[in-house]
N, C-alpha and C positions, 0 to 999 in steps of 0.2 A: 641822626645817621642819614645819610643819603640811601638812597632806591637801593633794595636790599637785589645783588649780585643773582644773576640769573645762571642756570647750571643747563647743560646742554642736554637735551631729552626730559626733560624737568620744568615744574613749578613748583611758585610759593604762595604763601600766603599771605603774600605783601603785595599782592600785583594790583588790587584795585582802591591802594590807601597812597594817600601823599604824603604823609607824616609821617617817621618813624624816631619818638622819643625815647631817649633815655630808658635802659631793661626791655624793652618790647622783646618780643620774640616773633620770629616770624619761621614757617614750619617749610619744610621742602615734599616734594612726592615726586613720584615718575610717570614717565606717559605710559601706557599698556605697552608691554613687551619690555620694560624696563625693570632695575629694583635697584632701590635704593643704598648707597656704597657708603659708610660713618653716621656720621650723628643726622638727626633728624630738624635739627633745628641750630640756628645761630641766635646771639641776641647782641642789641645796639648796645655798647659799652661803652664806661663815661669818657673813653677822649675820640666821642662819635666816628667809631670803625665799627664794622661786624666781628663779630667773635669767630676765630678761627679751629679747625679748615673747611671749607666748604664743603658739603657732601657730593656726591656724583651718581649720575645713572647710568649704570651699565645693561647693554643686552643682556636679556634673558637667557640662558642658554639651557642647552636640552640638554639630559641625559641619555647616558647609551640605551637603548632599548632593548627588551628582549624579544627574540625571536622566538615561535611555536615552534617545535619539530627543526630549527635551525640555530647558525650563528652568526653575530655580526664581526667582521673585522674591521674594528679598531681600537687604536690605543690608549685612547683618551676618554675620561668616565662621562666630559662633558662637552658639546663642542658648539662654536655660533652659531647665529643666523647666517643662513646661506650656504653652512658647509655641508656635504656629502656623505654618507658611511653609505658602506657596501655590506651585504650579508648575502650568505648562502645557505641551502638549504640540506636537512641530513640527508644519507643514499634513502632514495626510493621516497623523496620528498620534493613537492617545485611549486618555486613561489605563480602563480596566475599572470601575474603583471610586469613587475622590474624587480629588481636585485640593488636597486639604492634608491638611500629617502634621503628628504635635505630638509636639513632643522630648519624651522621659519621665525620670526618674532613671537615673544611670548612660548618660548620652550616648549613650543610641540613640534613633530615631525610630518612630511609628506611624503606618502601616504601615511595616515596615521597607526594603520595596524600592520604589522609584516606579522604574517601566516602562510608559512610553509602546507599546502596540503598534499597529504599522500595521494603518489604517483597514480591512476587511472588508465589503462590501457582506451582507447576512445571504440568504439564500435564501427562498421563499416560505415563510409561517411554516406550519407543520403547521394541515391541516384537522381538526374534531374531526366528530363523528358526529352527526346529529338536530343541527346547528348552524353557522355560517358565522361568517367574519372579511370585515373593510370592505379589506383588503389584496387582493382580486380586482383581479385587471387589473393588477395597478402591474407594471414591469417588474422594480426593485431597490427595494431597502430601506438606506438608509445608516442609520451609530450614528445613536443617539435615536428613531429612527420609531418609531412605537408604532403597534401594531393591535389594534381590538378584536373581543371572542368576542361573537355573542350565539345563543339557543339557538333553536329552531323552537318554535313556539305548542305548549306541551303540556311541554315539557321545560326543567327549573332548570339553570342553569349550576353548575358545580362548580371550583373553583382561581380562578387572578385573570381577571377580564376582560377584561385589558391587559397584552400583551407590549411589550417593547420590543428594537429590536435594538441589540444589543452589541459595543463596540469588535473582540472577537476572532471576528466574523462570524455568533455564536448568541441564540437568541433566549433574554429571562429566562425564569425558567419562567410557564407556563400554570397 
């Protein structure tokens, strides 16, 4: 048989022989982030073809995942490399970071854990020196509220101007 057919995302076990006689078998696998689609193996048969049909390697694909305290929306139980789910969180719960992961090679997701955590009122945000924040007087601060710094006549501000408070009850940094 000639040089046993190569499959995309894929090797064999024939890639470092010249010869492939009569019954040989020669075996297929996948690169990581692949798996393996039909038979595992072909063999040379007597009017020198490979035996049919060749296997194939398909993307890994992720499962839906679940979400702590939340849901994700979508429709599909499993979906490729490179696509999107969205998820949200239950009343009186918020994700830290983002609200969508993107499946990667090899069937896992990023970020890899969605965790919903319950909502934290954040405390009065830190005073700075030679400076004040628009946050005076308010009782609480729920996630998203933003406050800003600004500085006394004579003095530049240093870090961001705008905090925001965060799902786990802390302000971003200043």
């Amino acid at each position: 048989c000639p040089q046993p057919p190569n499959i995309a995302n894929g090797l064999h076990s024939g890639q470092s022989l010249d010869k492939f006689p009569l019954g040989v078998t020669v075996y297929y696998g996948c690169k990581d982030g692949y798996e393996l689609i039909g038979n595992v193996s072909i063999n040379c048969t007597e009017d020198g073809l490979w035996s049919k049909p060749l296997p194939r390697c398909e993307a890994t694909g992720c499962e839906i995942p679940e979400v702590q305290n939340g849901k994700v929306y979508g429709l599909q139980s499993t979906y490729k490399a490179g696509e999107t789910l969205h998820f949200a969180c239950n009343a009186g719960y918020a994700a830290e970071d983002t609200y969508e992961i993107q499946c990667q090679p090899g069937g896992t997701w990023d970020p890899p854990v969605l965790t919903c955590e319950r909502v934290r009122p954040c405390p009065m945000p830190p005073g700075v020196r030679n400076g004040n924040h628009n946050g005076q007087g308010k009782a609480f601060f729920t996630v998203g509220t933003s406050v800003t710094y600004t500085c006394d006549p004579g003095y530049y501000l240093v870090g961001n101007a705008v905090v925001f408070c965060r799902a786990s009850g802390n302000w971003s940094q200043p």
